[in-house]
C-alpha positions as CSV (number, residue, x, y, z in Angstrom):
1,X,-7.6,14.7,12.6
2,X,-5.2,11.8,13.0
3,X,-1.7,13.4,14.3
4,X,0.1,11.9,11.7
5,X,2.2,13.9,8.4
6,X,0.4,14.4,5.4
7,X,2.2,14.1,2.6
8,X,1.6,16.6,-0.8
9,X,4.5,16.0,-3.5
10,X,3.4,14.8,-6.9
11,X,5.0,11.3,-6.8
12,X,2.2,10.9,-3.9
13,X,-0.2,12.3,-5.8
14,X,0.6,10.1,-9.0
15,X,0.7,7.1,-6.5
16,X,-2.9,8.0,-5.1
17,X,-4.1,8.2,-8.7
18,X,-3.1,4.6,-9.6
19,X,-4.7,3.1,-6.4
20,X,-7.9,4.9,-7.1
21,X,-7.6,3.6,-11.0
22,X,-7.3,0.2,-9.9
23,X,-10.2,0.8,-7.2
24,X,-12.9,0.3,-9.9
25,X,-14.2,4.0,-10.0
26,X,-14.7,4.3,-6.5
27,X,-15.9,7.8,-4.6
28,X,-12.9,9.1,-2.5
29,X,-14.7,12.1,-1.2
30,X,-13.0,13.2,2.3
31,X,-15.3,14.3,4.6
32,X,-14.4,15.4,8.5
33,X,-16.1,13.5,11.6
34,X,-18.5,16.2,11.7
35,X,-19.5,16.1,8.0
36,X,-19.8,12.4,8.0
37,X,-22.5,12.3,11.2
38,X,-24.6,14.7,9.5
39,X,-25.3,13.2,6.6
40,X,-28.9,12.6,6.5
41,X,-30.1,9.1,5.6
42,X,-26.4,7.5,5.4
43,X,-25.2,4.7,6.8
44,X,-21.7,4.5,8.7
45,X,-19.2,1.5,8.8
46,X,-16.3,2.0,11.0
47,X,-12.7,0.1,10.6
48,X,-9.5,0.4,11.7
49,X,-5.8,-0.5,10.5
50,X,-3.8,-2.0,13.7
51,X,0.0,-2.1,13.0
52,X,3.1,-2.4,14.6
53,X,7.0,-1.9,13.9
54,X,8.9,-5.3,13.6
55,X,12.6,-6.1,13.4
56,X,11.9,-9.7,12.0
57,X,13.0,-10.7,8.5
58,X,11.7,-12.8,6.0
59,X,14.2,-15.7,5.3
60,X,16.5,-14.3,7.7
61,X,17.8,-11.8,5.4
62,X,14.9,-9.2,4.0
63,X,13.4,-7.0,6.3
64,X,9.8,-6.9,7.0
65,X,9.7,-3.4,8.9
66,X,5.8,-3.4,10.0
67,X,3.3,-5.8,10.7
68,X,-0.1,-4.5,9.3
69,X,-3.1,-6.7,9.7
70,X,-6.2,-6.8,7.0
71,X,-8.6,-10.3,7.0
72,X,-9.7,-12.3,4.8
73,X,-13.8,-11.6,4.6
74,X,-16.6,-14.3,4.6
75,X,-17.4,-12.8,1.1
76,X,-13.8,-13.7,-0.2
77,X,-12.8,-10.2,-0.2
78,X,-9.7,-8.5,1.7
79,X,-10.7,-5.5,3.9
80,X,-9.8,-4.3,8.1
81,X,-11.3,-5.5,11.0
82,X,-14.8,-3.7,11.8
83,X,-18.2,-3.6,10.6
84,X,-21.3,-1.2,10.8
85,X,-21.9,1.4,13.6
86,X,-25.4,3.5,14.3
87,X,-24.2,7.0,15.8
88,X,-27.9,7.3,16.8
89,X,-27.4,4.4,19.3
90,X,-23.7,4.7,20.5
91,X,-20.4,6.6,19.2
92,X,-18.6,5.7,16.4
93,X,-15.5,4.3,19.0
94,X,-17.6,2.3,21.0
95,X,-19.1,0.6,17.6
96,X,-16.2,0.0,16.4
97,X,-14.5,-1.6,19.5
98,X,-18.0,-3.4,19.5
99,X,-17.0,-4.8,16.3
100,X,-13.4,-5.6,17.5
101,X,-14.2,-8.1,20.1
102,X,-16.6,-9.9,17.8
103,X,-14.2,-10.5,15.1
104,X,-10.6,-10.4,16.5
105,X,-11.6,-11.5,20.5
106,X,-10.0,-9.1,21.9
107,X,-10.5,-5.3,23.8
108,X,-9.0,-3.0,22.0
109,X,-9.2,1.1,23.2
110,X,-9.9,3.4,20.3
111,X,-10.5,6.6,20.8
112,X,-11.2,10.3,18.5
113,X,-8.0,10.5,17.8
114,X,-7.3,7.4,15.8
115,X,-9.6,8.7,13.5
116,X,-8.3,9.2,9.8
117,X,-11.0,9.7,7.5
118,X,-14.0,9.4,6.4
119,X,-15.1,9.0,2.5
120,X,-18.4,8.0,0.8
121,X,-17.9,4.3,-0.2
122,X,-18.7,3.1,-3.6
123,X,-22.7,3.1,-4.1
124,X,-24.3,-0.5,-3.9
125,X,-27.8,-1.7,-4.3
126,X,-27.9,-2.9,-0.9
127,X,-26.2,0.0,0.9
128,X,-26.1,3.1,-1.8
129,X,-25.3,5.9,0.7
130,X,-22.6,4.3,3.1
131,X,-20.2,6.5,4.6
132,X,-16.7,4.6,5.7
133,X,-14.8,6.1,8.8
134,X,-10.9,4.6,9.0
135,X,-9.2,4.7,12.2
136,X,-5.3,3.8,12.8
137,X,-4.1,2.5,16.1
138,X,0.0,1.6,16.5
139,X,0.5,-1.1,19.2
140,X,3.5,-3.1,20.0
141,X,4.5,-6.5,18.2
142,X,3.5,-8.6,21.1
143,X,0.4,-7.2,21.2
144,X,-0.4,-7.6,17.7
145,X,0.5,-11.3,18.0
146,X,-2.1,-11.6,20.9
147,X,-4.8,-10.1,18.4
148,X,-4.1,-13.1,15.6
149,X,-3.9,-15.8,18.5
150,X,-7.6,-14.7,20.0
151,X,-8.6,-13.8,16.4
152,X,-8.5,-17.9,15.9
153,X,-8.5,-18.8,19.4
154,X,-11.4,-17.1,21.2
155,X,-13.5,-14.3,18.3
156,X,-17.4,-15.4,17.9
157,X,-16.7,-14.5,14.6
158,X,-13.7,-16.4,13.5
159,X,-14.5,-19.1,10.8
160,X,-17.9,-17.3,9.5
161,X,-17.9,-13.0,9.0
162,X,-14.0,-13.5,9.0
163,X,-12.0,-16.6,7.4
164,X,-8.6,-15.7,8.7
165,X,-6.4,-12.7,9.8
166,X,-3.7,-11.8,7.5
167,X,-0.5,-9.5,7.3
168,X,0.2,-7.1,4.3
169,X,3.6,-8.4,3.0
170,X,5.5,-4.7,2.6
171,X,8.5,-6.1,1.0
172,X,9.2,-7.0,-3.1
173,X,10.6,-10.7,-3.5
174,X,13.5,-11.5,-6.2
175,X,10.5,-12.6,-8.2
176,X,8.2,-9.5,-8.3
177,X,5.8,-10.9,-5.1
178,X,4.7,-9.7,-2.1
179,X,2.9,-6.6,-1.7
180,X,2.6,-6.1,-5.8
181,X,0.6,-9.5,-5.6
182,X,-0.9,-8.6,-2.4
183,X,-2.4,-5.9,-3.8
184,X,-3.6,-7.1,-7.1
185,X,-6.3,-9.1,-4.4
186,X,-10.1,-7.7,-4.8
187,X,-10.4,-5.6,-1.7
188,X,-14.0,-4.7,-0.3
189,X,-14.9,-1.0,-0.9
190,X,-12.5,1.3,-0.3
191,X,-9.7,-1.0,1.6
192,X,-7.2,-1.0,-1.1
193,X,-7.1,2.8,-1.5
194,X,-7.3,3.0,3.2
195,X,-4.3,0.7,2.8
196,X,-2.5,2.8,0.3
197,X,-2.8,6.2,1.5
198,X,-2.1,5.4,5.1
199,X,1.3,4.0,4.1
200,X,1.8,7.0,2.2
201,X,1.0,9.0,5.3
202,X,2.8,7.5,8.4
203,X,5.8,7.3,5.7
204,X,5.6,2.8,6.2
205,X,7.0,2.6,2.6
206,X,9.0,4.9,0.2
207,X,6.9,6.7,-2.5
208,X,8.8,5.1,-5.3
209,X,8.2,1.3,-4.1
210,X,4.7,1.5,-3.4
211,X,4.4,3.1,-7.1
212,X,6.5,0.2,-8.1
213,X,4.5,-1.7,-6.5
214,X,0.9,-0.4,-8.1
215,X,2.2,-0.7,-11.4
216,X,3.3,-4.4,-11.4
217,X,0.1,-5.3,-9.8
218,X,-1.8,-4.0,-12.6
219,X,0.0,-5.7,-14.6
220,X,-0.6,-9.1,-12.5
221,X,-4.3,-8.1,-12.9
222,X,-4.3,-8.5,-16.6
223,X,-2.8,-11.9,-16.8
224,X,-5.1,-12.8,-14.0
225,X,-7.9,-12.2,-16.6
226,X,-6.1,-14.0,-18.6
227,X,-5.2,-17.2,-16.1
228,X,-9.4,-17.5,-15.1
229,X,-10.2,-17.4,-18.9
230,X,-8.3,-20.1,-19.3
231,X,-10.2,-22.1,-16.7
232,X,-13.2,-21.0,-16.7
233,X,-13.0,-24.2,-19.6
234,X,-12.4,-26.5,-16.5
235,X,-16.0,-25.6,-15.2
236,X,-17.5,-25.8,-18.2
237,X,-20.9,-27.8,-17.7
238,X,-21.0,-31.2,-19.5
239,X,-23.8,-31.4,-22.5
240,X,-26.2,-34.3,-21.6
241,X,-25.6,-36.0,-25.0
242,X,-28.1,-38.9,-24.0
């Protein structure tokens, strides 16, 4: 168990059920370590959520708070650094910190007590029993820059499995933007709702603005239906009219 708060009032709770609405039906099932490694026949992907407290603002004047780092995927999709671990062949830590240095470039210590949670994913055809285990590890802002500069600089997998490191914009802009839009991204499996509920838990953002937040990307969603209906006229193949 991660030492962290948990939180249990109903503006939480009605928070938790707009993420998972807008997760696309996904199975958020909570299992503990020991649950998870006996599952027969599943398969275990470990990731973890590296953040850091920041007194930085954005145009000098709003303040950012936390840095919190997610990358972009080679499948276009937004999810945490990580990847797929065999418990038969080494622990869940050493997988993951396996997975670390291929993708950020960097050694990174985590241990059985970063460990969140662990949920069944969303079913696939490719991996229909997968079993995700979320891990959170605080380090200091300096440290968190060295992890972007060797994610680009020095990771094998920088420019293939991973496009590019990014950092979750916690603020609201004058116009609505930031983390509303932020989250209105596809995330891969269960990232969106690992994001959500661990800002809920280490108290990163105020119940009300991440609910603020949920709603207006929804309704970003919907005119993004809207925007790629619109151009999906642009790629319209020509007729051969010869």
């Amino acid at each position: 168990m991660h030492p962290i708060c948990e939180l249990n009032t109903a503006k939480c709770m009605k928070i938790q059920e707009v993420a998972e609405h807008s997760a696309d039906g996904m199975a958020n099932e909570q299992l503990s370590r020991a649950e998870a490694l006996a599952c027969s026949g599943c398969r275990h992907a470990c990731h973890v959520m590296l953040y850091s407290d920041t007194k930085s603002l954005l145009f000098g004047r709003t303040p950012i708070n936390h840095i919190i780092l997610m990358q972009m995927r080679f499948d276009g999709l937004l999810g945490f650094p990580g990847g797929f671990v065999n418990p038969s062949q080494e622990s869940l830590e050493a997988g993951l910190c396996r997975e670390l240095q291929e993708e950020l470039g960097v050694a990174l210590s985590i241990s059985e007590d970063d460990h969140l949670d662990a949920r069944h994913a969303p079913g696939t055809a490719s991996c229909p029993r997968l079993i995700t285990h979320f891990y959170v590890k605080k380090l200091k802002e300096e440290q968190i820059k060295e992890v972007e500069q060797a994610a680009v600089s020095t990771a094998r997998d920088h420019g293939q499995e991973v496009l590019g490191m990014v950092r979750v914009p916690l603020y609201t802009t004058k116009s609505g933007g930031g983390l509303s839009s932020f989250l209105s991204h596809t995330f891969i499996a269960n990232a969106r709702t690992q994001l959500i509920d661990t800002l809920l838990r280490l108290h990163l953002l105020a119940p009300e603005d991440l609910h603020k937040a949920l709603k207006n990307s929804l309704k970003t969603n919907t005119q993004s239906a809207v925007d790629l209906k619109a151009t999906l006229a642009l790629a319209k193949p020509e007729r051969d009219h010869s």
